[in-house]
Structures are given as structure tokens and as C-alpha cells.
Phi, psi and omega in degrees: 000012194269147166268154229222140190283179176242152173301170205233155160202147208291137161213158170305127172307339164311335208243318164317323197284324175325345225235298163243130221227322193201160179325322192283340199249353174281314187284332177285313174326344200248329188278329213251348144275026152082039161239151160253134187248145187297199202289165162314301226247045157227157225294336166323327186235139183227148159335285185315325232236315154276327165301307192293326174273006180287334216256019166055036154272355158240171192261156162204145188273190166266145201279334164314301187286016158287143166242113194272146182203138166298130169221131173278311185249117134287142193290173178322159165286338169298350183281298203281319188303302194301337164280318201275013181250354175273334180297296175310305165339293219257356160245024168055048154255130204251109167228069140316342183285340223254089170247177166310303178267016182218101183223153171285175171300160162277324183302308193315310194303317216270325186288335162270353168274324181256010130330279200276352188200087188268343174252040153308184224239304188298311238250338195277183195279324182285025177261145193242129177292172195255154184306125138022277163217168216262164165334145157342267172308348233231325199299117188248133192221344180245163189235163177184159193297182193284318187275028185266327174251065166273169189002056172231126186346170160271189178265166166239015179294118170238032158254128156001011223270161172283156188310116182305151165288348190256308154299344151299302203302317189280269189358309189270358153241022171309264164340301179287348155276348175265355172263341152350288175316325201289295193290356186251326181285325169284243204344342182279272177335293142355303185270325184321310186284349185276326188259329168302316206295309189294313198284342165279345196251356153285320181304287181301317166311293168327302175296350199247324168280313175316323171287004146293318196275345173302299177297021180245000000 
């Protein structure tokens, strides 16, 4: 499974261009040579990022080496990237394409992790993903040293005071990492229901070529 430059030869962008014309005919060229690839529309894949792997200097597997394993709830996409690039890491696969602004889908992440680690922790039967996100209240935003509330009371105060500034400032920014969150679980959901959306409409497609030849 280590990536391997492939052999190589020169050609005119006149002769290239016969063959690829736009971003669509560079990601089907990659495909119709036996990679398997995240969604067209996730943010991973660019020009740059299908050239280096046709010319094999980033890894992407090949659709032979997939290996498929059931996860019923997959962990966060922040989860499965920190695994599958420690993965890569350490089998010295270069998905350099693979970043904070460049990430595959998740069924790819989850369908290539268990290519490469088929006894991960996600895949066994009693694993439960950990919550989505964390509370509110739970978000930790102001620092202060480590010894500063050792063996010291809660407040017993119950009068009403107004709000420290400094516990406003965390609060508000509290809020802005959980509508992040938020606003990243909805986009998630989104491609998720989005890639069902394909894979039925593929499905349907199929049965639909299959009925001429049955009446046939």
C-alpha cells in the first residue's frame, strides 16, 4: 500500500487538453485509473491535490485495497482526520492534501480508515461515538493559574450582582465556540444527507437500466 511514483512521459498541453478540459475530467481521470476518492465536492479535492496524486506524490488507496467494516454513529470528522493521518504518519503516507481547510468526507475517512486499521475502536461492536458537542457551560475560556482555586469554597453568595466583566467576555465567548460547533454539525449533517441523497439516486438509476432487459 506504500505510494510509489508511477512510470512517467511528456506530453503537449494540446494532447492533455483532448483528454482534460476542467476540474470534472481531472477528478473522473483519477477515478477510471483505480483511485479511490473523497466526494467531487469536498473541500479536499483541488487540481493540485488529483494531479500530485495521478503523478504519486501524495497517497490516495486504490479501489482494490478497499476494505469495508461497519461503524454505526462515526466519531466528529476531527476525530476520524487526527486518526487517519497518525495512521498515515507512522506508514509513512503522504496526505499532505488532507488539512484543517481541505478535508474528504466522512464515509471516505471512515471507509479508509478501516482499510488501514480495520481493528480500530470505531468499528467494534460495543463503540458509542463521544457527544457531538460539549455543553455550554462545559466550554473552558478563562485561564488562571493551576493552584488558584485549590481547597477554595464555591461561592455562597445569593444576592443577584451584577456580572463581572471578565465572565461576560468568557461567556460571549463561550457562545461563539458552541454556534461554531454548531454551525460545523449542521454543515456535517448536510453533506452526510447529501451523499444518501446520491447513493439513492444512483440505486434508482441502476434499476431503471435493469427493467428494458427483464422485458426483454
Amino acid at each position: 500500500m506504500q505510494g510509489s511514483a508511477p512510470n512517467q512521459s511528456k506530453m503537449s498541453s494540446a494532447k492533455f487538453s483532448d483528454f482534460v478540459l476542467c476540474l470534472d475530467d481531472l477528478y473522473n481521470l483519477t477515478i477510471r485509473n483505480g483511485f479511490h476518492l473523497p466526494q467531487k465536492k469536498s473541500s479536499a479535492v483541488n487540481e493540485v491535490m488529483l494531479y500530485n496524486i495521478i503523478q504519486g506524490n501524495y497517497w490516495c488507496p486504490k479501489t482494490e485495497e478497499i476494505r469495508m467494516k461497519n461503524c454505526v454513529k462515526a466519531p466528529l470528522k476531527d476525530v476520524l482526520i487526527d486518526k487517519l493521518t497518525a495512521l498515515c504518519l507512522e506508514k509513512s503516507l503522504n496526505v499532505a492534501w488532507i488539512d484543517a481547510q481541505h478535508s474528504p468526507d466522512k464515509k471516505w475517512l471512515v471507509t479508509v480508515l478501516a482499510t488501514l486499521n480495520p481493528g480500530d475502536e470505531i468499528f467494534k461492536k460495543d463503540y458509542v461515538a463521544p457527544p457531538t458537542r460539549k455543553r455550554l457551560r462545559d466550554i473552558e475560556t478563562i485561564v488562571l493559574p493551576n493552584e488558584f482555586f485549590e481547597d477554595m469554597p464555591k461561592s455562597t453568595s445569593k444576592v443577584k450582582a451584577r456580572r463581572l466583566k471578565i465572565v461576560s467576555e468568557a461567556f460571549a465567548a463561550e457562545k461563539a465556540n458552541r454556534l461554531k460547533d454548531m454551525q460545523k454539525a449542521i454543515y456535517e449533517e448536510i453533506v452526510t444527507h447529501e451523499e444518501r441523497l446520491d447513493d439513492i439516486k444512483q440505486m434508482m438509476k441502476a434499476k431503471k437500466m435493469e427493467l428494458p432487459n427483464k422485458n426483454k
